[in-house]
C-alpha positions, 0 to 999 in steps of 0.5 A, spaced: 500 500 500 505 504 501 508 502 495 503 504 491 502 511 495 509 513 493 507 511 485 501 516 486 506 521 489 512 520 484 506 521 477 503 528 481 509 531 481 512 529 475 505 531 471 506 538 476 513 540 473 511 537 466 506 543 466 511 549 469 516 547 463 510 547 458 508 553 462 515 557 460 516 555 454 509 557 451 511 563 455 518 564 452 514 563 445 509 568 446 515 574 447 519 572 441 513 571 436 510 578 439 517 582 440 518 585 433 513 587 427 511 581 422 516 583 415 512 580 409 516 579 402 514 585 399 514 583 390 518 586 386 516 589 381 519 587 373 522 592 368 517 596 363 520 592 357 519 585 362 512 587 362 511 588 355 514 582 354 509 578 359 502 581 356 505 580 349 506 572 351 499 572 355 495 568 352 489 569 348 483 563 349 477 565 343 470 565 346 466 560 345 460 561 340 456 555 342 450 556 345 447 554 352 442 549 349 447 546 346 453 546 351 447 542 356 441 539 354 436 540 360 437 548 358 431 551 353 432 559 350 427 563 353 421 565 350 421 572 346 418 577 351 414 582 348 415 589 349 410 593 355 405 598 352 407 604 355 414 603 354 411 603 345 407 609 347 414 612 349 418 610 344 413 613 339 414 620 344 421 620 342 421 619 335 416 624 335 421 628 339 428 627 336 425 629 328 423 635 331 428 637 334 435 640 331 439 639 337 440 632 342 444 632 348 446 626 352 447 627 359 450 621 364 446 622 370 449 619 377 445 619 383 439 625 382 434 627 388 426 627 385 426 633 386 432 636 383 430 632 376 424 636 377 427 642 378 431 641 372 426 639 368 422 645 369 429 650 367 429 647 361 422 647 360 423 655 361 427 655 355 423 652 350 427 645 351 425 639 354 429 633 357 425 626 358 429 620 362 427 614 359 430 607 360 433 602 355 428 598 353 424 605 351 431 607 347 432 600 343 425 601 341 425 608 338 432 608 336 434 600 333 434 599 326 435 607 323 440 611 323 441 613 330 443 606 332 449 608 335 446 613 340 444 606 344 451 605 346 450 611 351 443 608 353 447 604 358 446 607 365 438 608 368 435 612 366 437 615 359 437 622 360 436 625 353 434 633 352 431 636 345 432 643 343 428 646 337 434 650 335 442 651 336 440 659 339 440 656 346 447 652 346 450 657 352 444 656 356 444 649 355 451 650 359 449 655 364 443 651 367 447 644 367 453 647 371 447 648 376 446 640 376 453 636 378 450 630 377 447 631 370 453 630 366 453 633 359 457 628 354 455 629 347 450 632 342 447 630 336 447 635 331 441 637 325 440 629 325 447 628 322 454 628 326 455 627 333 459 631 337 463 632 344 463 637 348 468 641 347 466 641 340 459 644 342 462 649 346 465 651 339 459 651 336 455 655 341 461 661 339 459 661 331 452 664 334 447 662 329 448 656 324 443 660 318 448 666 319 453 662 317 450 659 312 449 665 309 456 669 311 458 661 306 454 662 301 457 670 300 465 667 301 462 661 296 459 667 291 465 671 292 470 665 290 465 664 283 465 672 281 473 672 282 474 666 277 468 669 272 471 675 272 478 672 271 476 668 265 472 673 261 478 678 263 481 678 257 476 677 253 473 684 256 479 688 254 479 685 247 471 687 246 474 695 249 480 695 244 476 694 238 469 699 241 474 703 241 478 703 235 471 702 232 471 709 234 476 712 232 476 710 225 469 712 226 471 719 227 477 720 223 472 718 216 467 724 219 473 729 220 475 726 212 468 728 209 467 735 212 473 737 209 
């Protein structure tokens, strides 16, 4: 029994200073590991030529142009959604809108309180001009299949923020009461139905003044160029016609002073 209480005794304190020696090596542990800051290995950046050279070898995968139904059998292409009646109604507008109008101006619109797109609205609306927000599927009905299908690039955001003016005579309000509204930002212009324009390229034009004043003033410059060239081809013809009138004159004179003498 003795023996046995001693082999008690023995194992206790064996397990006691296995703990304290567990206990200071994971207190060592802990004030090395947390004595100094962690120092990753900071990647080095390769040399421009280098960098060149890897995104020429990067490879290029083609897109597969195989349809989902075919890639899985259990998939079935969605049916044909028809368009919402209102959403025709709209398109309509726009249409009517676009060919009335001379000037449209496109405008990129981030995050716009009701009440300012109101107010906005009504100070072009002041101006004679109007500004509609329509989203894209109005856009792709008005605008797919004729000439300005490109416009549906920017119909990208919602809503597709359009504004039609009547004339070019109000660019520089057009500027004016945009730089009111930071969150409409105005991005292009389509021009009499024909050629796009950026922004700085409307800022020049709002500079010419009216376009039927400059038609006029080339018209004159085209008119001015026509007289010059007439007049320098029949120039010689001219002076040839005066040399002989008179001529005709003279010799006219000349039998007359003959006759009274």
């Amino acid at each position: 029994m003795s023996l046995m209480i001693q082999v008690a005794n023995c194992i206790a304190q064996a397990s006691s200073d296995s703990r304290r020696i567990v206990g200071q090596v994971l207190l060592n542990w802990s004030q090395v590991r947390y004595r100094r800051a962690v120092a990753f290995r900071e990647y080095r950046q390769p040399h421009f030529k280098q960098k060149l050279l890897l995104a020429v070898c990067e490879p290029v995968f083609p897109r597969s142009t195989i349809p989902l139904e075919e890639k899985c059998g259990h998939l079935r292409p969605p049916p044909p959604r028809s368009d919402h009646p209102y959403d025709i109604l709209l398109a309509a507008d726009m249409a009517q809108e676009l060919k009335q109008s001379k000037l449209l101006c496109l405008f990129h619109q981030n995050q716009f309180s009701r009440s300012d797109r109101k107010l906005l609205s009504n100070e072009f609306e002041h101006e004679g001009m109007l500004l509609r927000y329509y989203n894209r599927d109005i856009a792709r009905i008005c605008l797919q299949d004729t000439p300005y299908q490109p416009l549906l690039h920017f119909a990208i955001g919602y809503p597709f923020t359009v504004l039609f003016a009547p004339n070019l005579e109000k660019i520089d309000k057009i500027f004016k009461i945009s730089r009111k509204y930071p969150q409409a930002i105005l991005m292009c212009a389509l021009v009499e139905h024909r050629r796009l324009i950026t922004n700085d390229q409307l800022q020049e034009l709002a500079k010419l003044g009216d376009i039927d004043q400059q038609r006029a003033i080339l018209c004159n410059t085209l008119m001015i160029g026509q007289q010059q060239m007439i007049s320098t081809l029949t120039h010689h013809t001219s002076q040839l016609k005066q040399l002989i009138n008179s001529r005709h004159q003279e010799l006219e004179k000349n039998d007359q002073h003959s006759q009274n003498r």
